[in-house]
N, C-alpha and C positions, 0 to 999 in steps of 0.2 A: 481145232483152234485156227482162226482168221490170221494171215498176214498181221493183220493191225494189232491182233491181241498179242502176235512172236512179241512187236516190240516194246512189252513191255514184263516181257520173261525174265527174272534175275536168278542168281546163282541162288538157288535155294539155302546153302548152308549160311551159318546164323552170322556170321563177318567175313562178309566181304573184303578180300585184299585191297590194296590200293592197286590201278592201275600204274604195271614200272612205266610207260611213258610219262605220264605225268607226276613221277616221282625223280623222275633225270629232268624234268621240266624246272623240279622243283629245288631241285640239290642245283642247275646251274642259274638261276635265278641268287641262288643265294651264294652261290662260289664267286660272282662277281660282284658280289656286295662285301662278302670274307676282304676280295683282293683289295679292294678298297677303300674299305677299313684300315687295314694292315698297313696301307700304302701312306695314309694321311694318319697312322700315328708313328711311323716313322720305320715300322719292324722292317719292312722292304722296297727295294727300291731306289732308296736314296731321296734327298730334298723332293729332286724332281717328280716323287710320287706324288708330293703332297697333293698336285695336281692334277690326279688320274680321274676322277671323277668329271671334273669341269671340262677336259680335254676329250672322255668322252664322251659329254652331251655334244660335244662341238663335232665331232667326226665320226659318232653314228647315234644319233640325235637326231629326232624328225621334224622341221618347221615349216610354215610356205614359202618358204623362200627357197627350200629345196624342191618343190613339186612345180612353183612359179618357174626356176631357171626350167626345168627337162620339160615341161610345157610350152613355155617362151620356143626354147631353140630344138625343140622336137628332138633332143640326146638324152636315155636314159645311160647312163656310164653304170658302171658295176657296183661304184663306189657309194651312191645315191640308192639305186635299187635295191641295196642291203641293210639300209635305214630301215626299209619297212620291216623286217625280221630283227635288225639290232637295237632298235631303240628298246622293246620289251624288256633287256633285259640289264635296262643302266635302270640308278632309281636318285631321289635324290639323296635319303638316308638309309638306315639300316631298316629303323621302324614302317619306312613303306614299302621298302623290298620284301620284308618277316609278310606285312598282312597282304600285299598282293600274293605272292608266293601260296601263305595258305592258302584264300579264298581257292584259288585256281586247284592247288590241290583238294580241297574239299568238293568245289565244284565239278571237278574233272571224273573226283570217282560216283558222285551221282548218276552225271551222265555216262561216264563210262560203264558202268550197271547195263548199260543199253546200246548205247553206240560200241563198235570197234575202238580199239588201241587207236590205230589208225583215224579212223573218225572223226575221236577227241581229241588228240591233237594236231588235226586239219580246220577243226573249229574253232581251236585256239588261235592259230597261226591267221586264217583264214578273216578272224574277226581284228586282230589285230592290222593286219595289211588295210582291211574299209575302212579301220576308225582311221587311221592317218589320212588314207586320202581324203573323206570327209573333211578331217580337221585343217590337215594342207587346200584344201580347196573357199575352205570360207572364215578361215584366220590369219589373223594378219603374224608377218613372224616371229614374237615373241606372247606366250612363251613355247620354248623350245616345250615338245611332246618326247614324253621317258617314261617307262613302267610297262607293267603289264595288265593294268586294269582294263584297255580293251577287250584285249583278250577273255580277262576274265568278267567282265560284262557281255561275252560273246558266250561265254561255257552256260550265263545267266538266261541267255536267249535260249541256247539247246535246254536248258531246264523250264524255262516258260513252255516249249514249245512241246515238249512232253507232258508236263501237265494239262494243257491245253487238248494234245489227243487224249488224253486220260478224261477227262471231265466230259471229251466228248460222247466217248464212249459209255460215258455213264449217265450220260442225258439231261448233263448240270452247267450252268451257266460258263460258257469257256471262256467270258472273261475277267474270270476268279484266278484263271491261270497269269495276267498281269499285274498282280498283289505285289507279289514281290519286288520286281520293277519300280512300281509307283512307290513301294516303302524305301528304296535305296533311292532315288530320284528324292523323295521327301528330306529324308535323312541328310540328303546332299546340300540341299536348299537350305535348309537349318545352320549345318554349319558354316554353308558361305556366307549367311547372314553374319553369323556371329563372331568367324575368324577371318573372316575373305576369301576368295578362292579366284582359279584363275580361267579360261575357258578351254584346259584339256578336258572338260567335263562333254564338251560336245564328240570328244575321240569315242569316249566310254559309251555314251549315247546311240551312239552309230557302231560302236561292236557290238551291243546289243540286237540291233535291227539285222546288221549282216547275220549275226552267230544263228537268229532265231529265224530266218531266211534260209540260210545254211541248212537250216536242222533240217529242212524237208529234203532233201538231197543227202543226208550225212547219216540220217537215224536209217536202219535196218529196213531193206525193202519202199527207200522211200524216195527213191524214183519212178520204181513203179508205181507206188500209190499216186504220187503226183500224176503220172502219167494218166493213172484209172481217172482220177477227179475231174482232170482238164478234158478226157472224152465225154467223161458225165455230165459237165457243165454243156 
């Protein structure tokens, strides 16, 4: 069996576990969403909860204005460069903390099927960190960037990107492996038309492109493949 076929070797038995990485992803994803809940109905805290949410979009919360100042005056402070890791995991409700949460777990044990522990959650992380700066770099600063749907628009890239060697290896159109993509892009489109939306849509866009980037580097063996390709070319 080829390098290229390992990576797509899975656990032969018939269910597959969830990868615990992405299930501690997933439990604190939603533990800060528990806190503040809890906080804005009063159980904890005190008044001053009611404002845990808003307080922390404002103090690790991503927008250009934070990427504009450490740009301007060339200082990353600690407190800035921890936006790119903390915003993931503020949301604005419960209901979009629940479905980012899922997808990311769903999507993380796909790829994790193939990737390392390790891996999928360096892709996560990984894709989260390009969509901000993409989005810090070509939006103005409101609205504030929160959630983790880069991230998992980037777990969406290591899944294009597997399909994609799959298809290859099968000698069928590889780009059938962008379906996906373009139906969540579609889906997107639809309901901005219909509800509004705002342009964190460009973060998600660009953890996409990072994740699926990523993946040549992150999936099993696939430095050295990259490595084989770029002598070949």
């Amino acid at each position: 069996m080829t390098q290229q076929d390992n990576t797509f070797q899975r656990d032969p038995s018939p269910v597959n576990p969830l990868p615990p990485a992405m299930i501690i992803l997933f439990l604190a994803i939603m533990a800060v969403e528990v806190i503040f809940m809890m906080g804005a109905r009063g159980w904890i805290g005190g008044p001053g909860a009611i404002g845990w949410r808003n307080n922390a979009i404002q103090s690790h919360g991503f927008n250009s204005d934070v990427m504009g100042w450490m740009l301007e005056h060339g200082r990353y402070p600690a407190e800035h460069m921890l936006r790119f890791l903390s915003y993931p995991f503020i949301h604005g409700d419960f209901t979009h903390a629940l479905f980012a949460g899922a997808m990311a777990l769903a999507l993380g044990k796909f790829v994790g099927e193939v990737f390392s522990q390790a891996a999928t959650l360096a892709l996560f992380v990984i894709s989260c960190v390009g969509g901000a700066i993409v989005f810090g770099l070509l939006e103005p600063p409101q609205p504030w960037l929160v959630g983790a749907f880069p991230g998992v628009y980037g777990l969406i890239g290591g899944f294009t990107y597997l399909m994609w060697l799959r298809l290859g290896q099968m000698g069928a159109q590889q780009y059938r492996a962008f379906m996906l993509i373009g139906v969540l892009l579609m889906i997107q489109l639809v309901f901005g038309l219909i509800f509004g939306s705002n342009s964190t849509w460009i973060a998600d866009i660009a953890g996409f492109g990072v994740g699926f980037l990523a993946s040549f580097i992150l999936s099993p063996g696939g430095f050295a493949r990259l490595r084989a390709k770029l002598r070949h070319d």
